[in-house]
Phi, psi and omega in degrees: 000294164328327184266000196257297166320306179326293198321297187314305177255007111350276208287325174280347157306317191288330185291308171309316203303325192284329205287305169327331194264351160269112180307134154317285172271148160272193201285320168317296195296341168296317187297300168329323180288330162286342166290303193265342145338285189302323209214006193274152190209348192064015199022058135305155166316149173250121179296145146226130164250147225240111187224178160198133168270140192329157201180157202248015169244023200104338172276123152234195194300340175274335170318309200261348171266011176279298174336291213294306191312299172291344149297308180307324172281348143332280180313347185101338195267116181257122187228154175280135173316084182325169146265094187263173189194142164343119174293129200302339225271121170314318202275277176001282182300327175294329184271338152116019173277114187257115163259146180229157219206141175268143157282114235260357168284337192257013142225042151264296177334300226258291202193166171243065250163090174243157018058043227225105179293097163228166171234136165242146176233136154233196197033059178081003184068079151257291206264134189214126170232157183252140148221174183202108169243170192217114182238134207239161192272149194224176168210121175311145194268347176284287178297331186089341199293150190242132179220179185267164193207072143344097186250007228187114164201160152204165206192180177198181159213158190222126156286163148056020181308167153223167184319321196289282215303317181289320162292344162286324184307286159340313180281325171284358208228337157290349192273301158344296167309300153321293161340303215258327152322304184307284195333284170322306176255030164291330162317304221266316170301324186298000000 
């Protein structure tokens, strides 16, 4: 009996050890599912906003939201006029820090899907990075609470940049967004 028992858990010790050494998923499937995480959109509208912080080149926010808008209608991605509104926080606003904000009830309605186009300048508008990230609305599963999540970005940093350069950066880098958003909701999009 005892040699039967060994035996018994021999072989199954030996069965975990082969099952362990195979992944549940490959890789492929990780990346899609992660791919589509990041950038699946059901080719709903996309909000996009467009900011820049004071900077010695020139630019400003209607510059780079024009870009970002003529590429997407290039493309085909018809996205909706966002709704910004004061950011509510009292203290904030009594202090005269004017923040802006998608409302995140007025894009759970419209989409879950931002878009967001920037330039920052630091060291004196020496130093400058671009970014174009993608924040998809999430809803905690504990809480119920619903917010934004930053799943998606590319970006760079530069010294000494000039405007033509930083909009080309910019253009390229919005171009980049395109490319791999199409791929990824291409079923959904045809």
């Amino acid at each position: 009996m005892n040699r039967l028992i060994a035996a018994s858990l021999l072989l199954l010790a030996a069965t975990s050890v082969q099952g362990a050494d195979e992944p549940q998923f490959s890789e492929a499937e990780l990346e899609a599912s992660g791919e589509a995480f990041s950038l699946f959109n059901d080719c709903r509208p996309i909000f996009m906003q467009a900011s820049v912080s004071e900077n010695n080149f020139g630019l400003a926010e209607e510059r780079i939201r024009t870009l970002a808008e003529s590429h997407l209608r290039v493309a085909g991605l018809m996205f909706p006029s966002p709704v910004f509104h004061p950011h509510p926080d009292p203290v904030q606003a009594a202090a005269g820090v004017e923040l802006i904000y998608v409302d995140p009830e007025e894009m759970r309605r419209r989409s879950r899907f931002l878009l967001y186009v920037s330039v920052d300048t630091f060291e004196d508008g020496r130093a400058y990075r671009t970014s174009v990230t993608v924040s998809k609305g999430v809803t905690d599963s504990i809480s119920g609470i619903y917010g934004l999540a930053q799943t998606w970005s590319v970006g760079s940093y530069g010294l000494n940049g000039t405007a033509g350069g930083i909009l080309q950066t910019i253009s390229e880098q919005i171009d980049e967004f395109i490319n791999e958003y199409l791929r990824v909701n291409k079923s959904a999009c045809d």
